[in-house]
Wavefront OBJ file of the C-alpha trace (Angstrom):
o trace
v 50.690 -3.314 22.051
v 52.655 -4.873 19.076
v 54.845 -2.676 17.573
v 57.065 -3.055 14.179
v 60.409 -0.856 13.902
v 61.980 -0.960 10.494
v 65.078 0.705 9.828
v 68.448 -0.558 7.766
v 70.799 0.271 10.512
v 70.915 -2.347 13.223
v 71.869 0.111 16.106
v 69.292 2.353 15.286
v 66.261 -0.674 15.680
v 68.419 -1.828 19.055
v 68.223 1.426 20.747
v 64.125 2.108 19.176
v 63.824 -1.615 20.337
v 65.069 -0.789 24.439
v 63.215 1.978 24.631
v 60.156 0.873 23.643
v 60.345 -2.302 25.724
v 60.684 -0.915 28.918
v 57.327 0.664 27.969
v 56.058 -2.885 28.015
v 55.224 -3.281 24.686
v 55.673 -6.660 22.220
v 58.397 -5.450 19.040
v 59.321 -6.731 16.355
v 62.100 -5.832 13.693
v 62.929 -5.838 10.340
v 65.668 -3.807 8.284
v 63.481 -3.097 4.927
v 60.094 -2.467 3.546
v 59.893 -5.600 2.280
v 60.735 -8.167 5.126
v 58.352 -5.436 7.512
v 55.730 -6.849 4.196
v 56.452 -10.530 5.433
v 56.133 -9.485 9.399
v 52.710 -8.001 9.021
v 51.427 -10.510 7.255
v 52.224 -13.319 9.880
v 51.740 -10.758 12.966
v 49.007 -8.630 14.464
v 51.132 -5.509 14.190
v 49.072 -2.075 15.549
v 52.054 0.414 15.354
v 54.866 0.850 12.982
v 58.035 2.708 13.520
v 59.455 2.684 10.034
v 62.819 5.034 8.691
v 62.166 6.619 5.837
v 65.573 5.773 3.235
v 65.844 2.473 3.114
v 66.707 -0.350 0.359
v 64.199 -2.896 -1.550
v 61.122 -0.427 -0.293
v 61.552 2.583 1.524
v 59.610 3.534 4.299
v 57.274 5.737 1.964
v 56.226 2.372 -0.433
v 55.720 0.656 3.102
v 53.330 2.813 3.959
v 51.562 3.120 1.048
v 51.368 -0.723 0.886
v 49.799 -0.786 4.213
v 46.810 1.189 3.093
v 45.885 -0.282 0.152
v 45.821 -3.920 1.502
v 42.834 -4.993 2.692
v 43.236 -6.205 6.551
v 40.864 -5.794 9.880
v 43.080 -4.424 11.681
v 44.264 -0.564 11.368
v 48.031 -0.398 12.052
v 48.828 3.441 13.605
v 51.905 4.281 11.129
v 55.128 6.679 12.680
v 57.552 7.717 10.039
v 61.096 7.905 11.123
v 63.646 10.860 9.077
v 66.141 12.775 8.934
v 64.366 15.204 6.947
v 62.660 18.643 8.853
v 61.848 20.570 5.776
v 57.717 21.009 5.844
v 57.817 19.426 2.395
v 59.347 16.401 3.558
v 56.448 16.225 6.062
v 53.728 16.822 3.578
v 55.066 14.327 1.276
v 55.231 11.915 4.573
v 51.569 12.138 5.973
v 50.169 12.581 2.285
v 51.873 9.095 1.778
v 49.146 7.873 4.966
v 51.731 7.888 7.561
v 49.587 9.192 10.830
v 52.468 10.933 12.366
v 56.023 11.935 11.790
v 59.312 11.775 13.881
v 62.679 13.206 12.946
v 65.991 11.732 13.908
v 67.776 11.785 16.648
v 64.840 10.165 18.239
v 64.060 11.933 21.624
v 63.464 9.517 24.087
v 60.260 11.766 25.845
v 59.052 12.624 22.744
v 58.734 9.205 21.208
v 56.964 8.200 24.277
v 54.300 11.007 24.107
v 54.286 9.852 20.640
v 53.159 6.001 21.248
v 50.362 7.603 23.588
v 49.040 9.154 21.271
v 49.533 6.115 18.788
v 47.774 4.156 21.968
v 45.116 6.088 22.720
v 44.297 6.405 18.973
v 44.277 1.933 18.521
v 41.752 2.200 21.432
v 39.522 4.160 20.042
v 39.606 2.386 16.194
v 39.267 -1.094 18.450
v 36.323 0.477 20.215
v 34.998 1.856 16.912
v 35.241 -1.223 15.172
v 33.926 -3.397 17.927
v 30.940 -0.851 17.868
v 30.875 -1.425 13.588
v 30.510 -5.631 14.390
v 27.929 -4.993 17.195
v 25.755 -2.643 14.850
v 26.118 -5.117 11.796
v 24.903 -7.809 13.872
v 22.267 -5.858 15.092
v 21.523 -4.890 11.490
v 21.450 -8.433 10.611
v 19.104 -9.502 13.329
v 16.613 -6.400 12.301
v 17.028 -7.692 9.000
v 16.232 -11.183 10.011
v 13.266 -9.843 12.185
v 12.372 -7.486 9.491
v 11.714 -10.108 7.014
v 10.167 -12.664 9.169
v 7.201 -9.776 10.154
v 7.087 -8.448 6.884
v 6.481 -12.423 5.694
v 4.007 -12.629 8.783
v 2.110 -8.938 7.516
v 1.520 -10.947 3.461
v 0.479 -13.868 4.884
v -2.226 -12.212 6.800
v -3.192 -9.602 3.839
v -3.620 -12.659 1.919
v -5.800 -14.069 4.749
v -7.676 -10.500 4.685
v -8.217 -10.645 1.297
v -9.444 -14.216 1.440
v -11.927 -13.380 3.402
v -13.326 -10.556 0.931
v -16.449 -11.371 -1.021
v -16.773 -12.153 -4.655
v -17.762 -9.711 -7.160
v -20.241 -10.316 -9.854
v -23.568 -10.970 -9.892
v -24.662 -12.172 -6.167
v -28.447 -13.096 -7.801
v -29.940 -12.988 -10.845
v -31.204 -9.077 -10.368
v -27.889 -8.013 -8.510
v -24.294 -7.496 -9.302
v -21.668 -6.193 -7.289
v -18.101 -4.809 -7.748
v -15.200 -3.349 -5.173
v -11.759 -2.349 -4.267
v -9.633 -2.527 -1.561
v -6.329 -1.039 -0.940
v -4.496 -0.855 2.904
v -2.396 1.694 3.541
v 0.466 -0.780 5.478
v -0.392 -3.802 3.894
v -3.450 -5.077 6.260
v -6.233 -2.732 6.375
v -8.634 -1.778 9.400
v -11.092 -1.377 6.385
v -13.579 -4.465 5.467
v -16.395 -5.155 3.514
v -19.023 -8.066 3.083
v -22.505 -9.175 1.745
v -23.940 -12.633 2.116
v -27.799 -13.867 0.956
v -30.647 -14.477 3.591
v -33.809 -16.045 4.063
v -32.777 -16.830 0.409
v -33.829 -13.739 -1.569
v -32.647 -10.600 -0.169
v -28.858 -9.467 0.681
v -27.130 -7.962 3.593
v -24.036 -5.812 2.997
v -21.522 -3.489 5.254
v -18.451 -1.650 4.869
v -16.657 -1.188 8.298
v -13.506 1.141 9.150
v -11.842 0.408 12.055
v -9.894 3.562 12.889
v -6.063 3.391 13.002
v -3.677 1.413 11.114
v -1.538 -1.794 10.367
v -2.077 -4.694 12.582
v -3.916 -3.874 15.733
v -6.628 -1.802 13.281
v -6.607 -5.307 10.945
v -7.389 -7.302 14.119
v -9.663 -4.950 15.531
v -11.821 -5.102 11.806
v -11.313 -8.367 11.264
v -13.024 -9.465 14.937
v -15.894 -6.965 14.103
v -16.402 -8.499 10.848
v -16.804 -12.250 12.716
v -19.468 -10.829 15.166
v -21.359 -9.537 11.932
v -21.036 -13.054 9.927
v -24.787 -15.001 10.033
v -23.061 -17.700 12.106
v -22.687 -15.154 14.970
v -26.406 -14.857 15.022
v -26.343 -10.971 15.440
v -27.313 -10.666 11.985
v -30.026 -13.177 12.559
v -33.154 -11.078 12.497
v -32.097 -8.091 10.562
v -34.600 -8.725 8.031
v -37.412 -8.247 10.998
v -35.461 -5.782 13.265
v -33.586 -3.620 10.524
v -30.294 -2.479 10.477
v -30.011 0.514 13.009
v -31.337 -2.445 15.689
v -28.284 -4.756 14.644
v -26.168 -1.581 15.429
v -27.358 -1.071 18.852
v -26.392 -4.485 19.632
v -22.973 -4.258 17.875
v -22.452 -1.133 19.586
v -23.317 -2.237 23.226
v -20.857 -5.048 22.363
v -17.969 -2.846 21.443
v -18.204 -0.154 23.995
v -18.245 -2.984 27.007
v -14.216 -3.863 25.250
v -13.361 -0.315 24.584
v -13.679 1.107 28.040
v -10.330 3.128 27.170
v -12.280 4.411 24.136
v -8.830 3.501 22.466
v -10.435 3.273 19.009
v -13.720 3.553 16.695
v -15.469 1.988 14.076
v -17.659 3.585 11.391
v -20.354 1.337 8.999
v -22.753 1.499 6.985
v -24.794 -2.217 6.977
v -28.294 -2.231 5.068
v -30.283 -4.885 4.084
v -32.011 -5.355 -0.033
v -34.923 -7.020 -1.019
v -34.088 -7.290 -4.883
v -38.221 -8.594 -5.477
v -39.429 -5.320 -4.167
v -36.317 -2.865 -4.369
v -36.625 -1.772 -0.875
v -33.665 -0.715 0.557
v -32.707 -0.305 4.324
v -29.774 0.787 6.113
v -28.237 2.015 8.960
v -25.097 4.533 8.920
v -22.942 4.881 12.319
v -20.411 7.740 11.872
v -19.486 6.538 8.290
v -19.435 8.551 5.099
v -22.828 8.704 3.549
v -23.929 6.078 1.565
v -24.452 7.152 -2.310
v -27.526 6.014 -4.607
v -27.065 7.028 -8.266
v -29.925 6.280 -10.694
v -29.431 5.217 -14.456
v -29.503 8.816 -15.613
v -26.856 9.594 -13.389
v -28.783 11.387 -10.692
v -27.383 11.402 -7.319
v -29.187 11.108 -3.615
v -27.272 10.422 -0.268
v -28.300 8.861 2.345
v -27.201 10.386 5.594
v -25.398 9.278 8.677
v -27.669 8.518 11.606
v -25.176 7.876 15.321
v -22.230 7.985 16.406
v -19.423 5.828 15.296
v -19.380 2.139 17.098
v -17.811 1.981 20.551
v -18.002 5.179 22.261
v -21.316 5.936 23.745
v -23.252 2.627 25.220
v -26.639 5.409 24.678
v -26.039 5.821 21.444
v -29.152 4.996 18.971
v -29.173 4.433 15.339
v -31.687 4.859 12.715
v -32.660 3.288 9.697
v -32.778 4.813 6.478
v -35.375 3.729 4.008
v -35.219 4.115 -0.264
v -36.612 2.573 -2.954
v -34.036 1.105 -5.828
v -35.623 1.349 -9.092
v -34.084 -0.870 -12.016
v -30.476 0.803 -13.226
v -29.887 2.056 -9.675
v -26.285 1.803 -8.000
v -25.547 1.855 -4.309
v -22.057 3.045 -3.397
v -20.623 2.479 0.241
v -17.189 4.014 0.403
v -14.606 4.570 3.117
v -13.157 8.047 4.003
v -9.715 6.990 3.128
v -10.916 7.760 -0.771
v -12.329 11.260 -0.477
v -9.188 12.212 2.477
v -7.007 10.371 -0.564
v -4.125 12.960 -0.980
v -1.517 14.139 -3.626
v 1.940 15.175 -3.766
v 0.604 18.750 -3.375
v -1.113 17.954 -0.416
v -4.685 18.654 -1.392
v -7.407 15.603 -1.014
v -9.131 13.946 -3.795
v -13.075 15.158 -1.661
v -16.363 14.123 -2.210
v -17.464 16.375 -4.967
v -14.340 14.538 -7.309
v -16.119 10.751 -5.985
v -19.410 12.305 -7.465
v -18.604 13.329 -10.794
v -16.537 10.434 -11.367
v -19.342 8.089 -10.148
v -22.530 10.366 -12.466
v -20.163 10.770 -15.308
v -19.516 6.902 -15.715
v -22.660 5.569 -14.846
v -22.812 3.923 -17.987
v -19.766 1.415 -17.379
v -20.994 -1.977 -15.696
v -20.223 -2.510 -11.931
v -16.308 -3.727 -12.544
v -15.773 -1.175 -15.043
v -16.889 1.829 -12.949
v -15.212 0.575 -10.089
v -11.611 -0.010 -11.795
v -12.477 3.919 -13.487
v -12.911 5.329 -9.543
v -9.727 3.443 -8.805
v -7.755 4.450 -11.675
v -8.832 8.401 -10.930
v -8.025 8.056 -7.589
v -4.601 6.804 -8.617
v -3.993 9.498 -10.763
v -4.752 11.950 -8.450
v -2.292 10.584 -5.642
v 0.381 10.305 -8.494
v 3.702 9.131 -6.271
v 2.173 10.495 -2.490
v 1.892 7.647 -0.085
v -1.698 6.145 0.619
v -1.806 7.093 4.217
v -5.315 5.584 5.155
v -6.938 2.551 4.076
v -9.109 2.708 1.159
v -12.446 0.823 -0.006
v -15.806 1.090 -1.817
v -18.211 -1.364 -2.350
v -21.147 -1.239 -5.418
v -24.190 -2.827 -5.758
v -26.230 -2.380 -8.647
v -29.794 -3.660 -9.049
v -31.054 -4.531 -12.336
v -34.937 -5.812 -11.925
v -36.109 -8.639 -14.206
v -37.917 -6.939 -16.894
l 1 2 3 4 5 6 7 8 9 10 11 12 13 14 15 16 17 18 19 20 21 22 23 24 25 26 27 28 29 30 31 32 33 34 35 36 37 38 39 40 41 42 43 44 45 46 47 48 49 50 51 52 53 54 55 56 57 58 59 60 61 62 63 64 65 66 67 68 69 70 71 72 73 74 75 76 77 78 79 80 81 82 83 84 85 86 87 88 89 90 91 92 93 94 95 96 97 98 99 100 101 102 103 104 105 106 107 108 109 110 111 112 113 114 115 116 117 118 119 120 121 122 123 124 125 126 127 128 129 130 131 132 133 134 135 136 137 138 139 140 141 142 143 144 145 146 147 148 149 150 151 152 153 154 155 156 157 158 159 160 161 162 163 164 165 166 167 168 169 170 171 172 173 174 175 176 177 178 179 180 181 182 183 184 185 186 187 188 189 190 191 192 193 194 195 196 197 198 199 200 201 202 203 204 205 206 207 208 209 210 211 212 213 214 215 216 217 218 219 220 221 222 223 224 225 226 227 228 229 230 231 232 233 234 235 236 237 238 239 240 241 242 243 244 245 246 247 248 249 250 251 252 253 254 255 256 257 258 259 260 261 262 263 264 265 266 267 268 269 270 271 272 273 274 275 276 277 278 279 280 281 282 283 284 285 286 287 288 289 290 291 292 293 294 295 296 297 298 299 300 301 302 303 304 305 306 307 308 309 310 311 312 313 314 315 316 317 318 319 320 321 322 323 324 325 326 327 328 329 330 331 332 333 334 335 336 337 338 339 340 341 342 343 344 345 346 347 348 349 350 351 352 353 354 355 356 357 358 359 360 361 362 363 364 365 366 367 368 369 370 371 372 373 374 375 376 377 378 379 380 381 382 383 384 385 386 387 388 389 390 391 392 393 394 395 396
């Protein structure tokens, strides 16, 4: 340990100075306040022995000095005096001396002392070396932090690249939708594309779960379900519910831990004769609303995909008149909560949907999403929310 003694008389530091040496410890002297300044600035000193009356600065100002400078290293401070009244010792440690000695200096009892003083520089070295190991860790977190969180926008970007376009799809059609993750990346997707030129297959998926592994879990569902895969290849002869069976025999032989689900709703629309067709696996019902604002829903019909390799779907079968909306919709909207903890539910989706009906397709969309909004006020959105519309409008 380096030790500083500071006192005006010269015997007093020589007899400090023997005692404390045969202790082992490194000293160095200095008869004022302010050569003791000029010591600690050129030495690592971790405990000062410092009189109190003394000329230039006294050892009160020394202290003080100490403890306003900004330094890394914490320097355990003894004040030496003559003085035993308990104001003189309140006045001492209020000044940010850590302990207090009174002259004659005891020889046992300025050892016990620099224990203490000893023990006390361990533990701030140990403490501080703690400090630097946590900021670093910090700092790497940070680093890491940053780097995923850069990784987690580039691939909701990606997701939402691979969203389709709203507007009108063909000349009878238009479509509209939102889409807001919970963490960023969703486990929710949605999709339409034209076949055999004329008609139009859609789906909205939800991939149970959260965040990444729910994203990746969605987004390799929604590959087996593009027409390049081929399993949509013959929907328009073999109907939804058919597609299903494959998709599910698919997903259960990968899920043998049964370590998530997926609910969907895919149809198939034939704008030339307004039939409709689809196929609902554990998913919220789908919703048709006429022009008058009329409502009909169109139940589920299985099991959600990847559970049960027995499990059959069926298709559901409706006829779109002109002015007719179909509304696919995850349950992240209806289980949508506030503040207060009570969900947005179903009945709230309905009225909102019947009591708009007049808006277009973007406009009735952004008015569900600006309800729903308003009813979470600041609550988190802790499950991934989408709906998808598609209006028909026949040629007249």
């Amino acid at each position: 340990m380096n030790i500083l003694i500071v006192d005006d008389a010269a015997e007093t530091r020589a007899y400090l100075k023997f005692m404390v040496s045969k202790i082992g410890w490194k000293v160095f002297e200095a008869s004022n306040g302010t050569t003791a300044c000029e010591v600690i600035r050129s030495e690592k000193i971790e405990v000062l022995l410092t009189d109190w009356m003394m000329p230039e600065m006294d050892g009160i100002e020394l202290i003080q000095w100490i403890r306003e400078r900004s330094a890394g290293n914490y320097i355990y401070t003894i004040l030496l005096t003559s003085r035993d009244r308990e104001s003189d010792l309140v006045t001492g440690l209020s000044s940010g001396a850590d302990d207090f000695l009174t002259k004659p200096v005891i020889a046992n009892i300025l050892y016990a002392r620099l224990q203490v003083a000893q023990r006390i520089q361990k533990l701030h070295q140990e403490l501080t070396s703690q400090q630097q190991l946590l900021l670093e860790s910090h700092e790497l977190i940070s680093a890491a932090y940053s780097h995923v969180k850069s990784d987690l926008e580039h691939a909701a970007h990606v997701q939402r690249s691979l969203l389709p376009k709203s507007g009108n799809n063909m000349d009878e059609i238009s479509t509209a939708w939102f889409y807001r993750p919970a963490m960023g990346i969703s486990g929710d997707h949605l999709n339409m594309y034209p076949i055999n030129g004329d008609k139009l297959v859609f789906y909205l998926l939800d991939v149970s779960g959260h965040g990444v592994t729910a994203a990746l879990r969605s987004a390799a569902i929604s590959q087996l379900l593009h027409p390049v895969s081929g399993l949509l290849g013959d929907i328009d002869d073999i109907g939804p519910a058919r597609v299903l069976d494959r998709l599910n025999s698919h997903l259960v032989r990968d899920n043998a831990d049964i370590d998530y689900l997926a609910t969907i709703v895919l149809g198939i629309f034939d704008p030339a004769t307004g039939n409709l067709r689809l196929a609902i696996a554990g998913h919220p019902p789908a919703i048709l609303l006429n022009a008058t604002g009329e409502m009909e829903e169109l139940p589920v019909s299985g099991l959600p995909l990847g559970i049960d390799s027995g499990a059959s779907y069926q298709d559901n079968e409706a006829a779109m008149l002109s002015g007719t909306t179909l509304i696919l919709h995850s349950d992240g909207i209806p289980d949508c909560e506030n503040k207060q903890g009570h969900k947005y539910g179903l009945q709230a989706l309905r009225e909102c949907l019947s009591q708009n009906i007049e808006l277009n397709s973007d406009s009735l969309v952004a008015k569900v999403e600006s309800e729903l909004e308003n009813w979470r006020g600041e609550a988190d959105i802790t499950d991934d929310q989408s709906l998808l519309l598609i209006r028909y409008e026949a040629e007249k």
